[in-house]
N, C-alpha and C positions, 0 to 999 in steps of 0.2 A: 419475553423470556429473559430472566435474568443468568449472568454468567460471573462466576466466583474468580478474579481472575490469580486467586494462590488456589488455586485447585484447578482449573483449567487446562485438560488436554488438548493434543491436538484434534480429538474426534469430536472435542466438543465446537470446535469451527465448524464443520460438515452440515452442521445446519446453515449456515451464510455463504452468500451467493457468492461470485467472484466479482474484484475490486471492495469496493470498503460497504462498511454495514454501520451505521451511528448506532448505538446506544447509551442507554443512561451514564454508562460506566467510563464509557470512551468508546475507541474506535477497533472495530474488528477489520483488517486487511487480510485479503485471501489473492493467492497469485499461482497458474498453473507454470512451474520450470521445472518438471521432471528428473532432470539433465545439469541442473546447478548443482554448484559446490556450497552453495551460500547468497543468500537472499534477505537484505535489511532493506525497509521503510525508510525513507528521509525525507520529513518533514520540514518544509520551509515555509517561516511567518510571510515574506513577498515573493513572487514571481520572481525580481530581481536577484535574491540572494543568490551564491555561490555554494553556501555553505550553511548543510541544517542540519538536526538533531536527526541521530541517527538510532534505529530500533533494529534490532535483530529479529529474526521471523524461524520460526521452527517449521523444519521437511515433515510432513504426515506424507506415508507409505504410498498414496495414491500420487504422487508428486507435487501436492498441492504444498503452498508454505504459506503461513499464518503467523500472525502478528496481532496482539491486540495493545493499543495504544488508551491509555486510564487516563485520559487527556480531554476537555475539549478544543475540534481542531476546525468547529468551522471556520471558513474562509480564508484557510491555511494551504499549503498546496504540497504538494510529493508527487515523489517516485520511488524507484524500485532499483537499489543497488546490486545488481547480478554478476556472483563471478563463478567462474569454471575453470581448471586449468590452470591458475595462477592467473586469467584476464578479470577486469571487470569493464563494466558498462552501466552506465546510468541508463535506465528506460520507462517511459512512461507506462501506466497501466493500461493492458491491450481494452482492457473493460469499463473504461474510464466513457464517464459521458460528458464530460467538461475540460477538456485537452486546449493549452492556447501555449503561442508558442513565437517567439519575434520574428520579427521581419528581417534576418541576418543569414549567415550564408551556416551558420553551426545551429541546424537546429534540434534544438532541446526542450524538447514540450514536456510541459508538465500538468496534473491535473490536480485541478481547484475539487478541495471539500465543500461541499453543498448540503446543507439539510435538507433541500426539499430533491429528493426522487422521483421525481414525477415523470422520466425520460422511462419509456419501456422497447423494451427489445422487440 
């Protein structure tokens, strides 16, 4: 399935699962937070960085928020910047099947892009 991403709604994600989806185009992110104010992707080239490019994700009405990144990201890694209230929180993707995270007392996991999905629920 190809998707146009200058025409691209949000219904047009409804077809991808939750957590990320590879295609040709780049990456589609899907994340259920009903209940957020605002929900951006941030992608880091290592594990170690602090600090990575950050993408905005659009609310569809179901509470689902969508993102599509015209990137490729294997073996790049993200999370999920959530704020409400005026708070935010970094958090990993609850639907992540590749979560690693240090041996330190702040943990901050984050999940590695992978081409191959071969993990099934």
């Amino acid at each position: 399935m190809s998707l146009n991403p200058q025409t691209a709604g949000p219904e047009d994600f409804d077809i991808y699962k939750m957590g990320y989806t590879i295609l040709e185009l780049g990456v589609v992110f899907r994340v259920f937070s009903p209940l957020s104010d605002s929900v951006d992707v941030i992608i880091f080239n290592n594990y170690s960085d602090e600090e990575g490019s950050v993408y905005p994700c659009t609310k569809h009405e179901s509470g689902t928020w969508n993102a599509l990144v015209s990137e490729d990201l294997s073996d790049k890694w993200y999370c999920y910047h959530i704020s409400k209230n005026g708070e935010s929180e970094k958090a990993a993707d609850p639907w992540s099947t590749f979560v690693t995270t240090r041996n330190h007392h702040l943990q901050f996991p984050k999940t590695k892009i992978i081409r191959s999905k071969e993990f099934d629920w």
